[in-house]
CHARMM internal coordinates of N, CA and C (Angstrom, degrees):
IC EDIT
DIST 1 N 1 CA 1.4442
DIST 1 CA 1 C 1.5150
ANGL 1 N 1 CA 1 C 109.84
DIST 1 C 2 N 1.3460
ANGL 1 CA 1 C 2 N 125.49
DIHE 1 N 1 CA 1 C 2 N 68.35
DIST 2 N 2 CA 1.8816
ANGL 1 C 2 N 2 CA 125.69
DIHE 1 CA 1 C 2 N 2 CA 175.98
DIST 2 CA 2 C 1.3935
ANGL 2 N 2 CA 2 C 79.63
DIHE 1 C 2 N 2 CA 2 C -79.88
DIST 2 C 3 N 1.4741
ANGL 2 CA 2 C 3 N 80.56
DIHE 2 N 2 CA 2 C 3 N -169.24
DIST 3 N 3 CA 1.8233
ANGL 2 C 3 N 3 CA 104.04
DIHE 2 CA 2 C 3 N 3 CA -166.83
DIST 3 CA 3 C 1.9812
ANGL 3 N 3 CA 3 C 87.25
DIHE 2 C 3 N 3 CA 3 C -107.69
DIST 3 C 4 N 2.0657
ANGL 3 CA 3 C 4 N 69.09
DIHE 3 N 3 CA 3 C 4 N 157.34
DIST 4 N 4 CA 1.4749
ANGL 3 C 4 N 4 CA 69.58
DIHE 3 CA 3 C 4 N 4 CA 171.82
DIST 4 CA 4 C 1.5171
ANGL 4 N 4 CA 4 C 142.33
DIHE 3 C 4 N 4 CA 4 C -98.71
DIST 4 C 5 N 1.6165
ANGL 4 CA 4 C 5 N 110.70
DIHE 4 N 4 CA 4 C 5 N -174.66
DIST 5 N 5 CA 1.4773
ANGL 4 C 5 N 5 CA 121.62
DIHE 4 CA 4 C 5 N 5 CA -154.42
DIST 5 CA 5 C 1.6383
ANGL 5 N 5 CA 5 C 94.76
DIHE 4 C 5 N 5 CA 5 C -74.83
DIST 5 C 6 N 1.3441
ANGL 5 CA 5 C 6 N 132.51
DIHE 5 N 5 CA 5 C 6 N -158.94
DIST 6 N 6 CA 1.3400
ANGL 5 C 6 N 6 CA 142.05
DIHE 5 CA 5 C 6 N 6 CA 149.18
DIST 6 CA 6 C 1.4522
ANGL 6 N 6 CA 6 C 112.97
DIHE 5 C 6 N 6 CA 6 C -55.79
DIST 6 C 7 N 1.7367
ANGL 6 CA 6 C 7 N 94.79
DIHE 6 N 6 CA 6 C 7 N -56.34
DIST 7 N 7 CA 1.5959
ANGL 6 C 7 N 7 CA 106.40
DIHE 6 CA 6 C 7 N 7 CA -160.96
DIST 7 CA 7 C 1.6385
ANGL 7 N 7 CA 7 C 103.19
DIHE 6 C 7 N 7 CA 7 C -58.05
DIST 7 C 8 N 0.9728
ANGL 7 CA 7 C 8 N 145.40
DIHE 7 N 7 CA 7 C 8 N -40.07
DIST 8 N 8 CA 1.7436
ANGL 7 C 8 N 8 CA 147.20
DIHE 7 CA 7 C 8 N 8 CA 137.25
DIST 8 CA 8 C 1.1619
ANGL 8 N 8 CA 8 C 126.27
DIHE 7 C 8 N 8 CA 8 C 1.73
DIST 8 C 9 N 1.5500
ANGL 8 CA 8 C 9 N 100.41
DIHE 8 N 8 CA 8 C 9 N -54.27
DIST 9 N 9 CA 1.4755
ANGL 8 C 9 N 9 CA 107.04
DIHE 8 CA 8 C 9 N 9 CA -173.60
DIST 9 CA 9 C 1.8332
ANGL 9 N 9 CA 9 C 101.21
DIHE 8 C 9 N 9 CA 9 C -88.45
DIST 9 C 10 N 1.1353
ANGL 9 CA 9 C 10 N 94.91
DIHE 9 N 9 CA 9 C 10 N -39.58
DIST 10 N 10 CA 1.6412
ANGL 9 C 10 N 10 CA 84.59
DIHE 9 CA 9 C 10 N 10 CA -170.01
DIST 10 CA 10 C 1.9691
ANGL 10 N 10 CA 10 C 105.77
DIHE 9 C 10 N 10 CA 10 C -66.79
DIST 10 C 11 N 0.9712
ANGL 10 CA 10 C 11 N 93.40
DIHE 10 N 10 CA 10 C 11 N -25.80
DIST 11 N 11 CA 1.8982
ANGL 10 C 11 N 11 CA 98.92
DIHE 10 CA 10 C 11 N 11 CA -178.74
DIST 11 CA 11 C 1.9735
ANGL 11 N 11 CA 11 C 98.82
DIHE 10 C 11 N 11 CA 11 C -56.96
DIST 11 C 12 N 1.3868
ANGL 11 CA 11 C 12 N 93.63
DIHE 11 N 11 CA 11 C 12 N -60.62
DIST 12 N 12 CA 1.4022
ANGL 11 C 12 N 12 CA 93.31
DIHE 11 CA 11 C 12 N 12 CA -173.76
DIST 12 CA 12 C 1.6773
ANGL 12 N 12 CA 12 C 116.40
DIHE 11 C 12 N 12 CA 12 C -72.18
DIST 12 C 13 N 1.5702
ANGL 12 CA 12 C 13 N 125.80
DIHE 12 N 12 CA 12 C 13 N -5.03
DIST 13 N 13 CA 0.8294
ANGL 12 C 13 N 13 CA 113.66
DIHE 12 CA 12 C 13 N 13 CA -156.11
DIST 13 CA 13 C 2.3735
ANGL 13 N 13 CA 13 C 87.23
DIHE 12 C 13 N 13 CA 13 C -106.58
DIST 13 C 14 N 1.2248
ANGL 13 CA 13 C 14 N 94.88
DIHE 13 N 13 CA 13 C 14 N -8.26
DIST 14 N 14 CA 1.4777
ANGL 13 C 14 N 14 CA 109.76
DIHE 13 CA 13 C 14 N 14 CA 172.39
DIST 14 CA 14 C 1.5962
ANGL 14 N 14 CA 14 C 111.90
DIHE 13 C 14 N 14 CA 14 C -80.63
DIST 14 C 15 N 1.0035
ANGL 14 CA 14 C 15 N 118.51
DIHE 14 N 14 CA 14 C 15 N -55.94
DIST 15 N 15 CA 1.5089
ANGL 14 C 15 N 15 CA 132.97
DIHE 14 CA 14 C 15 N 15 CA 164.67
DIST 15 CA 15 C 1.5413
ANGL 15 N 15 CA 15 C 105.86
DIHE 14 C 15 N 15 CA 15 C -46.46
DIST 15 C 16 N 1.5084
ANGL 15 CA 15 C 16 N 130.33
DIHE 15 N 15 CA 15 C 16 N -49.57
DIST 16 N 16 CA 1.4455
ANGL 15 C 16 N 16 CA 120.98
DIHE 15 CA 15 C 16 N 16 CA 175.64
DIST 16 CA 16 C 1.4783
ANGL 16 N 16 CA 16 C 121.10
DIHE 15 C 16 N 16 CA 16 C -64.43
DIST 16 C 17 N 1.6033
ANGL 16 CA 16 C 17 N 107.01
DIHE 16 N 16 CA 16 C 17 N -25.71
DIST 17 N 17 CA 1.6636
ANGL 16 C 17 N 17 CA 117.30
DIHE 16 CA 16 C 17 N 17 CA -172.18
DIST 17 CA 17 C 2.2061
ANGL 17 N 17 CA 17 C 90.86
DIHE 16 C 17 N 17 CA 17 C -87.14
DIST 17 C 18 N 1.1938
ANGL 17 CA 17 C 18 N 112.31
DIHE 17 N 17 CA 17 C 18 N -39.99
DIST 18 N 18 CA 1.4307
ANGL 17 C 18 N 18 CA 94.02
DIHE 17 CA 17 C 18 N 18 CA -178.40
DIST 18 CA 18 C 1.4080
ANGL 18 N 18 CA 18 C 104.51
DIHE 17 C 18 N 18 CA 18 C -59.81
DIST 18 C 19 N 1.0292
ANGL 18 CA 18 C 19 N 124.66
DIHE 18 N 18 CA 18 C 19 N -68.16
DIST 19 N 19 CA 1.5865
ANGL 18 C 19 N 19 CA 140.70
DIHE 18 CA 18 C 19 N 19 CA -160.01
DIST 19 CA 19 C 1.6068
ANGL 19 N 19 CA 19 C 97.39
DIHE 18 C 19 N 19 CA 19 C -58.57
DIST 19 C 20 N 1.0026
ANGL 19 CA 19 C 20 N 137.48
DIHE 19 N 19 CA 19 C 20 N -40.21
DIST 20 N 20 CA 1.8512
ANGL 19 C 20 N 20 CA 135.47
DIHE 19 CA 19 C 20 N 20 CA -169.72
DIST 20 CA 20 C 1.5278
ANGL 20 N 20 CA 20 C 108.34
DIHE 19 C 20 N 20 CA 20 C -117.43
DIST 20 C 21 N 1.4632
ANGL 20 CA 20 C 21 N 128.79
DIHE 20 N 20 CA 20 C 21 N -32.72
DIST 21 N 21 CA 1.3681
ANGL 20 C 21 N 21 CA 121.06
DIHE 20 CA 20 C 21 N 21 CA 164.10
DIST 21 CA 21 C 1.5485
ANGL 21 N 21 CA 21 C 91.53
DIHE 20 C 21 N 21 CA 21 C 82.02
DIST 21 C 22 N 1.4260
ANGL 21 CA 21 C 22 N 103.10
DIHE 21 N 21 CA 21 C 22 N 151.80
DIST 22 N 22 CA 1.5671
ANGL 21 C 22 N 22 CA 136.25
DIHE 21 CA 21 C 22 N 22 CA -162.21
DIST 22 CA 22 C 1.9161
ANGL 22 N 22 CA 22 C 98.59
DIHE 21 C 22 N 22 CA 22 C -64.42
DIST 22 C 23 N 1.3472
ANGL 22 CA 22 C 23 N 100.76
DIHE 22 N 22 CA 22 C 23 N -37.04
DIST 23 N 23 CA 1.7541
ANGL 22 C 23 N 23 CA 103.85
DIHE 22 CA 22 C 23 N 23 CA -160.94
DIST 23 CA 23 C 1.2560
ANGL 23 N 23 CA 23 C 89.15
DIHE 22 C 23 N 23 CA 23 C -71.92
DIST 23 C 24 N 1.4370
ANGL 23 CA 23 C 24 N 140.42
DIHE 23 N 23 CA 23 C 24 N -72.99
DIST 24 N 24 CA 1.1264
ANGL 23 C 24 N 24 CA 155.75
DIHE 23 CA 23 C 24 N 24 CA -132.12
DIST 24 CA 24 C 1.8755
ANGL 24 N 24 CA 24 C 94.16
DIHE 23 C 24 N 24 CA 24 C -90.27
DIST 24 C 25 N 1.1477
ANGL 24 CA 24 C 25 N 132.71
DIHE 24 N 24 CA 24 C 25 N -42.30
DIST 25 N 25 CA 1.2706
ANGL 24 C 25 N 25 CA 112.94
DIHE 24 CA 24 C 25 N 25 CA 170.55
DIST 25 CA 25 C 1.5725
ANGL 25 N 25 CA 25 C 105.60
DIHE 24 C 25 N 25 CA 25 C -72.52
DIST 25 C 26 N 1.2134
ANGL 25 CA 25 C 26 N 111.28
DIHE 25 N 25 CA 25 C 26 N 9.63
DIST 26 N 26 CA 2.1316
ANGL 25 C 26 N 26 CA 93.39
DIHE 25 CA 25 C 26 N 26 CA -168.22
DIST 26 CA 26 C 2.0040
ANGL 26 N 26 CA 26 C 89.70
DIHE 25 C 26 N 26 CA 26 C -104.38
DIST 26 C 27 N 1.2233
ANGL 26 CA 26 C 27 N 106.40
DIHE 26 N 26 CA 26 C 27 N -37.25
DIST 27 N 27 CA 1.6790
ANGL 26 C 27 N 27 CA 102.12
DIHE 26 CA 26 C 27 N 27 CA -170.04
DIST 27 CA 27 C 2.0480
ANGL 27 N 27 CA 27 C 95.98
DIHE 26 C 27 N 27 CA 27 C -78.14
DIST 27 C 28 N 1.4378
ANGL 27 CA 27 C 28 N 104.91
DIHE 27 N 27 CA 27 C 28 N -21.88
DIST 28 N 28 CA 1.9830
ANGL 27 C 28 N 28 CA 89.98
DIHE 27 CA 27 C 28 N 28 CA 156.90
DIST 28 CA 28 C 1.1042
ANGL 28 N 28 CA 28 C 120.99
DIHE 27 C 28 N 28 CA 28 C -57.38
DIST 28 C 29 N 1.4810
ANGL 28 CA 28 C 29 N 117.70
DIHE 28 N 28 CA 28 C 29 N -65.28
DIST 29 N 29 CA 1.2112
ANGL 28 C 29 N 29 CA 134.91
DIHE 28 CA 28 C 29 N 29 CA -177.63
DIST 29 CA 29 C 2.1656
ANGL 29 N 29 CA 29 C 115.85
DIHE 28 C 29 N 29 CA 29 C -44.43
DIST 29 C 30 N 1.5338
ANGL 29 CA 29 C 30 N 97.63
DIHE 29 N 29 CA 29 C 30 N -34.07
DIST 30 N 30 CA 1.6452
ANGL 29 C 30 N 30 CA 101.76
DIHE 29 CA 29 C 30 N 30 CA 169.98
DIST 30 CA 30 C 1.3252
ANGL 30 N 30 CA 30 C 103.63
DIHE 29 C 30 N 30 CA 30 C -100.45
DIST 30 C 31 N 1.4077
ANGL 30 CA 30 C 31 N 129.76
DIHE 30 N 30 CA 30 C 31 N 30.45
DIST 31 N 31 CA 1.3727
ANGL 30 C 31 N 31 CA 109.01
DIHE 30 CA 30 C 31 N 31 CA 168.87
DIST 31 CA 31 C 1.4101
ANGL 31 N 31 CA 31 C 94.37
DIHE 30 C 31 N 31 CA 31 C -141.12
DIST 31 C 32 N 1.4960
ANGL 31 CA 31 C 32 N 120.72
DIHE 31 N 31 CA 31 C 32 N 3.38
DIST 32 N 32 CA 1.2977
ANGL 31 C 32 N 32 CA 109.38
DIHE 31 CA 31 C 32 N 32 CA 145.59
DIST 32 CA 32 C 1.5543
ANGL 32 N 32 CA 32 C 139.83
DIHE 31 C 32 N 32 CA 32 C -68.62
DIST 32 C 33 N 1.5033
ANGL 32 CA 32 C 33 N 92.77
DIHE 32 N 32 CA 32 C 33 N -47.28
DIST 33 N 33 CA 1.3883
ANGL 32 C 33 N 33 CA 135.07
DIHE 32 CA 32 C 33 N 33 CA -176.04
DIST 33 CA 33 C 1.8829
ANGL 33 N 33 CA 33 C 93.48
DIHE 32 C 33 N 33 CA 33 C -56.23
DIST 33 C 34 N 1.4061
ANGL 33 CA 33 C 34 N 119.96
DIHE 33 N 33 CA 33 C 34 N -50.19
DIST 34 N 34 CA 1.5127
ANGL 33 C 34 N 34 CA 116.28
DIHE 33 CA 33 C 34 N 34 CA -169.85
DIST 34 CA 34 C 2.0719
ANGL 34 N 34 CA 34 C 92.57
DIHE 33 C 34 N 34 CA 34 C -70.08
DIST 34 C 35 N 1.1288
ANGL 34 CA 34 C 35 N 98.78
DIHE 34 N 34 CA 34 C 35 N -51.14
DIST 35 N 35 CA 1.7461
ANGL 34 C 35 N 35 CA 111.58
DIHE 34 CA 34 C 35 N 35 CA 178.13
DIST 35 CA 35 C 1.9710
ANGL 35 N 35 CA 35 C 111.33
DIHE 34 C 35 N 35 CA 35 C -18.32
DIST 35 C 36 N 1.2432
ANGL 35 CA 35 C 36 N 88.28
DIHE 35 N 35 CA 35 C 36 N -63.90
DIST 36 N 36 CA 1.6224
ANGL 35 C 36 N 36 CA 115.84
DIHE 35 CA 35 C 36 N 36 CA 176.75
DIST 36 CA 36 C 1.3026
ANGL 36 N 36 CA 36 C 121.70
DIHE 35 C 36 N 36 CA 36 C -74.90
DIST 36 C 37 N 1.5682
ANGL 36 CA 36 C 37 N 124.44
DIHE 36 N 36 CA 36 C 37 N -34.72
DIST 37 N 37 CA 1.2123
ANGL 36 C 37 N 37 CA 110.91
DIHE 36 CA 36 C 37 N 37 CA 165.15
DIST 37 CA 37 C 1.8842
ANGL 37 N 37 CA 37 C 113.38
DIHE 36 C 37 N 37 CA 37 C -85.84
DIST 37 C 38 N 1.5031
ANGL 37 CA 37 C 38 N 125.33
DIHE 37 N 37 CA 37 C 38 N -43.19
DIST 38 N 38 CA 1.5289
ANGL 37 C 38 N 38 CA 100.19
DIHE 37 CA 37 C 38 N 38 CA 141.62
DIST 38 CA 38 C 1.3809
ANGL 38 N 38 CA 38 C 136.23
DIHE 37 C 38 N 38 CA 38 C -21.47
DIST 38 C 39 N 1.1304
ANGL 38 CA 38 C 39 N 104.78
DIHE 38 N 38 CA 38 C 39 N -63.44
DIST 39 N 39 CA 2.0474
ANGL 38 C 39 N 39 CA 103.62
DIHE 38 CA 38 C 39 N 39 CA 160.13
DIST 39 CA 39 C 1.4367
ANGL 39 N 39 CA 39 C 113.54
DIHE 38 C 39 N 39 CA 39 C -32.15
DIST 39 C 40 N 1.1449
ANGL 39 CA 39 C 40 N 98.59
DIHE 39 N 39 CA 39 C 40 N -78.40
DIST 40 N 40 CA 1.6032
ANGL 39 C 40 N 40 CA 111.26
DIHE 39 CA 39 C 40 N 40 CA -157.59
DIST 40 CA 40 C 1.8226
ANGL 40 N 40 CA 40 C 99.49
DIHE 39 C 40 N 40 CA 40 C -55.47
DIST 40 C 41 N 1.3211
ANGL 40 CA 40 C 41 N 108.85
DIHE 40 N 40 CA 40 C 41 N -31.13
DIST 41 N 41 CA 1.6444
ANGL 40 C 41 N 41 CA 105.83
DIHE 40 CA 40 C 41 N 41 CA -164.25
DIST 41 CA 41 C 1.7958
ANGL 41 N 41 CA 41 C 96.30
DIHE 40 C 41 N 41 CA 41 C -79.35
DIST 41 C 42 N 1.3488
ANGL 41 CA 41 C 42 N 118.84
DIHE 41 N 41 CA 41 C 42 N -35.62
DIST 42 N 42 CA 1.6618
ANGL 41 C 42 N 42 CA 128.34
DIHE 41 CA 41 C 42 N 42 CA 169.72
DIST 42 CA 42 C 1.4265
ANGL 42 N 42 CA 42 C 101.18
DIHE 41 C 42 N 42 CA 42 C -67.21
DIST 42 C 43 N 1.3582
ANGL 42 CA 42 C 43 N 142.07
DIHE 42 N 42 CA 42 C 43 N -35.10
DIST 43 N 43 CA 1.6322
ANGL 42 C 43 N 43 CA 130.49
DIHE 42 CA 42 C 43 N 43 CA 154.93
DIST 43 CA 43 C 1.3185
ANGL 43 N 43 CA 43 C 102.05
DIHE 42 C 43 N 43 CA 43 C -34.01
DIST 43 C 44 N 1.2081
ANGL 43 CA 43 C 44 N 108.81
DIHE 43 N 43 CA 43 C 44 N -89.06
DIST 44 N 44 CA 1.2213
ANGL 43 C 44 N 44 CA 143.04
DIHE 43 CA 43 C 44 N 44 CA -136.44
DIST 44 CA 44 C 1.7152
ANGL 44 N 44 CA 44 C 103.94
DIHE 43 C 44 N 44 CA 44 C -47.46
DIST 44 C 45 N 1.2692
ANGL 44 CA 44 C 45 N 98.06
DIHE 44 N 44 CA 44 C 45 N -32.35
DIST 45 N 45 CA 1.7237
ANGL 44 C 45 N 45 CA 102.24
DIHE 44 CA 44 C 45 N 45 CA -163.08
DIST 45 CA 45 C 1.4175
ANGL 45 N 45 CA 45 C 102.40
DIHE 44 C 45 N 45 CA 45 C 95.96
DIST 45 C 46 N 1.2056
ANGL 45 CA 45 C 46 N 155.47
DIHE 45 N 45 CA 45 C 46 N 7.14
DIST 46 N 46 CA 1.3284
ANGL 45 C 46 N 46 CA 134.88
DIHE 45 CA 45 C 46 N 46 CA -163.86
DIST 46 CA 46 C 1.7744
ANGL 46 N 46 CA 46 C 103.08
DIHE 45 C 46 N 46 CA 46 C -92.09
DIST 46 C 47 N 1.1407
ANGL 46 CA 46 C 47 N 122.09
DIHE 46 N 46 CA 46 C 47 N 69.15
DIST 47 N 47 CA 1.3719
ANGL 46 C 47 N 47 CA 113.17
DIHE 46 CA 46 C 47 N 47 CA 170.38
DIST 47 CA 47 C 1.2391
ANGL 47 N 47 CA 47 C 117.61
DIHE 46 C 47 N 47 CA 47 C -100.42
DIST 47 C 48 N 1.3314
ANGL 47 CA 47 C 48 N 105.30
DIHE 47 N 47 CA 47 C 48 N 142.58
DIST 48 N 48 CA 1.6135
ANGL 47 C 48 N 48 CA 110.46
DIHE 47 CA 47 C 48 N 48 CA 167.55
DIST 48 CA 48 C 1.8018
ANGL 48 N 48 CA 48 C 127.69
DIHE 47 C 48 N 48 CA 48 C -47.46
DIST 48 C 49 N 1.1875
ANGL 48 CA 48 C 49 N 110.36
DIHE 48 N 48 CA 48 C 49 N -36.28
DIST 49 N 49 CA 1.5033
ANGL 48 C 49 N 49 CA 125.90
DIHE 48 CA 48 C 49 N 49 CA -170.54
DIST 49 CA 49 C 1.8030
ANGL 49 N 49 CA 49 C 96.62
DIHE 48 C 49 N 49 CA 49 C -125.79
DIST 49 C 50 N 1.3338
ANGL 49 CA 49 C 50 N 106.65
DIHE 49 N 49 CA 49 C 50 N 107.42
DIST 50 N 50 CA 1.7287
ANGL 49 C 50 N 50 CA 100.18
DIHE 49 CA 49 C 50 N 50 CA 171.20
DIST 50 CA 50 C 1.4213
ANGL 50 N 50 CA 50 C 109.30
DIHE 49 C 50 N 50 CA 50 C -93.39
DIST 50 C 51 N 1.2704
ANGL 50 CA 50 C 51 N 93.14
DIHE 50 N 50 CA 50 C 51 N 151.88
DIST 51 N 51 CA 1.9768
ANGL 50 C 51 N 51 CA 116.63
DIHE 50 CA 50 C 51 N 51 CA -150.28
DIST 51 CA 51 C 2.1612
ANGL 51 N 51 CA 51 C 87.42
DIHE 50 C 51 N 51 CA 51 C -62.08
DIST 51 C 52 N 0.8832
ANGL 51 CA 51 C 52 N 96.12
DIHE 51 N 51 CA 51 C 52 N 133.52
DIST 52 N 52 CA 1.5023
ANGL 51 C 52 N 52 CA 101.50
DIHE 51 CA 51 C 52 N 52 CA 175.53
DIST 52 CA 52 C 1.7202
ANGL 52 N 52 CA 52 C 111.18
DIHE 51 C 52 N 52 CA 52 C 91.42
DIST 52 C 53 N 1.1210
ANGL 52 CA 52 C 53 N 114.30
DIHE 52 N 52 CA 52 C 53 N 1.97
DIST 53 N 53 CA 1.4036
ANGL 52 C 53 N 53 CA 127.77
DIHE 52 CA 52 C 53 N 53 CA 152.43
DIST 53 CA 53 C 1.2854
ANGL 53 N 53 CA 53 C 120.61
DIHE 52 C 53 N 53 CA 53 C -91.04
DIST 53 C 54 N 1.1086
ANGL 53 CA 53 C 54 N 124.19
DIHE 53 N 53 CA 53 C 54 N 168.94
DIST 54 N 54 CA 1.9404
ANGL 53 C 54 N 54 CA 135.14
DIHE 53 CA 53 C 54 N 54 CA 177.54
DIST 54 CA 54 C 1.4574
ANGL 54 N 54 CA 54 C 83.15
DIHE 53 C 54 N 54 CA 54 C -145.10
DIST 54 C 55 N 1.8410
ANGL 54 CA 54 C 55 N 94.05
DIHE 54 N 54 CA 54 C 55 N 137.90
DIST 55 N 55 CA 1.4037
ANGL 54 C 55 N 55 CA 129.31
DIHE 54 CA 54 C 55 N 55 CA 179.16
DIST 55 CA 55 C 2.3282
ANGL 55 N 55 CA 55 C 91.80
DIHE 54 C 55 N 55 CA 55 C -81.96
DIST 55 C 56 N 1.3904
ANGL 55 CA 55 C 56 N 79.72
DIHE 55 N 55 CA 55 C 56 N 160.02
DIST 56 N 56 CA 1.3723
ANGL 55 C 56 N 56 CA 81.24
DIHE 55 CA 55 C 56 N 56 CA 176.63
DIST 56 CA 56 C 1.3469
ANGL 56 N 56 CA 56 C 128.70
DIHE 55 C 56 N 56 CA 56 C -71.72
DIST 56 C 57 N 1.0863
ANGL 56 CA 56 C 57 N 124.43
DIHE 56 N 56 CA 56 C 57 N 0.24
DIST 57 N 57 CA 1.5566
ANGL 56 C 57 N 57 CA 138.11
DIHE 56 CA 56 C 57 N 57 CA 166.72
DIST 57 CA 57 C 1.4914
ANGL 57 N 57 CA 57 C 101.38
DIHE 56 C 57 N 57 CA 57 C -93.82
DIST 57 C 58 N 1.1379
ANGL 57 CA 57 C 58 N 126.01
DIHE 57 N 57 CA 57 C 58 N -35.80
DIST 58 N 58 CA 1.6193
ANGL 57 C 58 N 58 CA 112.03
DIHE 57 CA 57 C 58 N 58 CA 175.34
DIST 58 CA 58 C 1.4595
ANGL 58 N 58 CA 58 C 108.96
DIHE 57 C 58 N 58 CA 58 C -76.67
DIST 58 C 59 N 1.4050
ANGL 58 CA 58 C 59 N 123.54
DIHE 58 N 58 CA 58 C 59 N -40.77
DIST 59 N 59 CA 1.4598
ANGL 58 C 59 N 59 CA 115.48
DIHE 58 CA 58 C 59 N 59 CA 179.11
DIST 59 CA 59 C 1.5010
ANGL 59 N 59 CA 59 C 107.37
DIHE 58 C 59 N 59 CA 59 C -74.69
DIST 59 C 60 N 1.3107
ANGL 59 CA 59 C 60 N 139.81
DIHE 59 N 59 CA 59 C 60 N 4.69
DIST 60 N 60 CA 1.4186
ANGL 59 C 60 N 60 CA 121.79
DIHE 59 CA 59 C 60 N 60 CA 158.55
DIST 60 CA 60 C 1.6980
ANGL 60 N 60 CA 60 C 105.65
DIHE 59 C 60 N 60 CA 60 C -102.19
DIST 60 C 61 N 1.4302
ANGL 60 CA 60 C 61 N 124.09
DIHE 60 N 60 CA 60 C 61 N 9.50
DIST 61 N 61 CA 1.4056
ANGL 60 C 61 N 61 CA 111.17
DIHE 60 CA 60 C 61 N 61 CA -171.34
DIST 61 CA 61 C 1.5233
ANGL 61 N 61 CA 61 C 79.14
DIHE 60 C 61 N 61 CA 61 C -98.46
DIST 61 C 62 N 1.4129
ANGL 61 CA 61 C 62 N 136.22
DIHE 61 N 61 CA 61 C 62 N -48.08
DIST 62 N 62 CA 1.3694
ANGL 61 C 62 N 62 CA 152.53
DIHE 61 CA 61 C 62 N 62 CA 161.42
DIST 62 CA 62 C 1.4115
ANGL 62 N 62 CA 62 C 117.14
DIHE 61 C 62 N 62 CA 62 C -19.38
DIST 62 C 63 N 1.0798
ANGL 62 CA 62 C 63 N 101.24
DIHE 62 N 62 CA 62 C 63 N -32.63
DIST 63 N 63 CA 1.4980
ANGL 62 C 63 N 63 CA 98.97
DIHE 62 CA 62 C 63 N 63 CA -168.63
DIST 63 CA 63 C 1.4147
ANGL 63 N 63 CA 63 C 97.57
DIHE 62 C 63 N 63 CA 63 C -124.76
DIST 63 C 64 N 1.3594
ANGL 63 CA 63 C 64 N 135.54
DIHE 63 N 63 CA 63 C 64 N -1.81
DIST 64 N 64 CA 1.2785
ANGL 63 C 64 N 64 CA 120.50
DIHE 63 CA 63 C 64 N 64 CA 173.54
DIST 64 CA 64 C 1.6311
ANGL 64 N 64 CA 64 C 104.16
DIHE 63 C 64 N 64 CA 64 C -90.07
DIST 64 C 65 N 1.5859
ANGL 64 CA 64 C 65 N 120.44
DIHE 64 N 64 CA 64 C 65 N -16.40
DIST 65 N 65 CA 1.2688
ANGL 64 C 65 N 65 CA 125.73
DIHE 64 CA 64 C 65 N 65 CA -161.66
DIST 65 CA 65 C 1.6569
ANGL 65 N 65 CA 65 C 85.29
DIHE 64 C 65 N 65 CA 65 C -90.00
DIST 65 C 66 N 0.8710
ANGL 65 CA 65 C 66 N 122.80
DIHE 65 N 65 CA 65 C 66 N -53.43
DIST 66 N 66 CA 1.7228
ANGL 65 C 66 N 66 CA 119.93
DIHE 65 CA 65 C 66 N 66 CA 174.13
DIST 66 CA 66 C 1.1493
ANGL 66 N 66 CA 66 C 115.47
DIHE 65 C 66 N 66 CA 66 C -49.56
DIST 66 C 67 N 1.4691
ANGL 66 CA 66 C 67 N 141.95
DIHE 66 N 66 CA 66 C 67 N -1.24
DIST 67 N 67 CA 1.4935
ANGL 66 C 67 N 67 CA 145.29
DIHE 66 CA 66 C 67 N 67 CA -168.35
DIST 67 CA 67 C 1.2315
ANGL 67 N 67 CA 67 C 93.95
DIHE 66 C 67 N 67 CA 67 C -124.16
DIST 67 C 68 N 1.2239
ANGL 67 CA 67 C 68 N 128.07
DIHE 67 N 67 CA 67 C 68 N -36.95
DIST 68 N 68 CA 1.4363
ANGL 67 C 68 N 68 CA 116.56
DIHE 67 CA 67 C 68 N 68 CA 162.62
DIST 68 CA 68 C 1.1636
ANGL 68 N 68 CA 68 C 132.88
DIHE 67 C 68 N 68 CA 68 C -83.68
DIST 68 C 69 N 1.5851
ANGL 68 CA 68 C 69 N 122.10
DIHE 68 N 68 CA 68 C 69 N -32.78
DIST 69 N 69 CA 1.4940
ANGL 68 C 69 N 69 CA 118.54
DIHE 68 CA 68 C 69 N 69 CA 141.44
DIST 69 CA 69 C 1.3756
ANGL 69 N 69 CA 69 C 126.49
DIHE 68 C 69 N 69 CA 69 C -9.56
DIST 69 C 70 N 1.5744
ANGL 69 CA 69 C 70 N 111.69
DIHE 69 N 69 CA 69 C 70 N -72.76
DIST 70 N 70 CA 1.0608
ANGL 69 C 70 N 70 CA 141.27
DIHE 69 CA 69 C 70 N 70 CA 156.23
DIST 70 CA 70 C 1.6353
ANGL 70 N 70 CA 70 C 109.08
DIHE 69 C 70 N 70 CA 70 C -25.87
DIST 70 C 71 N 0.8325
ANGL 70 CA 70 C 71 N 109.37
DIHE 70 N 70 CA 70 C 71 N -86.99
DIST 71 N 71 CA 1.7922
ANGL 70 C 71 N 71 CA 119.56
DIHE 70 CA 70 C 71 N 71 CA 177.65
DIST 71 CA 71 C 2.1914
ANGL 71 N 71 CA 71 C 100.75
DIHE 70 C 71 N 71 CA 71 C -19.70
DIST 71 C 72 N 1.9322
ANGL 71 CA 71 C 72 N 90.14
DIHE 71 N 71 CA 71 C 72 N -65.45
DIST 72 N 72 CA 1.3917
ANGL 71 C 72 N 72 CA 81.45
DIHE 71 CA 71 C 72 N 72 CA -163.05
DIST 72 CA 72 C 1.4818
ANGL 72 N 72 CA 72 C 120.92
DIHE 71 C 72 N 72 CA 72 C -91.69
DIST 72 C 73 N 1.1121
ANGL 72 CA 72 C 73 N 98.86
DIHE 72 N 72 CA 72 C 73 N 19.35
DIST 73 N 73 CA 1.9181
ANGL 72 C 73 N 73 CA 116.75
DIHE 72 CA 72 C 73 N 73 CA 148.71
DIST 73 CA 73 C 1.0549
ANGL 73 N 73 CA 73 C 139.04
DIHE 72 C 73 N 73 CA 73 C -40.26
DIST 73 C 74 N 1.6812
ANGL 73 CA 73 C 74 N 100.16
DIHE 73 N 73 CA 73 C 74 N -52.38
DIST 74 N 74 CA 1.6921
ANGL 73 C 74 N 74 CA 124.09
DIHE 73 CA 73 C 74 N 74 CA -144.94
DIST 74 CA 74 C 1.7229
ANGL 74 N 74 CA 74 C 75.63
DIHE 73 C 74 N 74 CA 74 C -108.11
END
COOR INIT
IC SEED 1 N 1 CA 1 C
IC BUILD
């Protein structure tokens, strides 16, 4: 059992393109590729909204629910 030659890979790598076809391995290949750079951007820290912040649509839903709070208080 050595490893294998080229001619191996290209046999099997012919057999994957008959059986799955060019389209369907190319939208894997871009929905891995988005997979991993999501990753890397969720590593990284690069978020738009940092955790313990409110986006500006949440701090006015936030604060309109507190004005009405308010309202049915009094």
């Amino acid at each position: 059992m050595g490893s294998f030659s080229i001619w191996h890979w290209l046999i099997v790598l012919l057999i994957v393109l008959l059986i799955f076809g060019t389209k369907r391995l190319r939208n894997v290949g871009k929905d891995l590729g988005e997979a991993v750079h999501e990753f890397k951007k969720g590593v990284g820290g690069k978020e738009d909204d940092k955790p313990g912040q409110l986006s500006d649509q949440s701090r006015s839903d936030a604060t309109s629910e507190s004005k009405e709070n308010d309202r049915n208080a009094q």
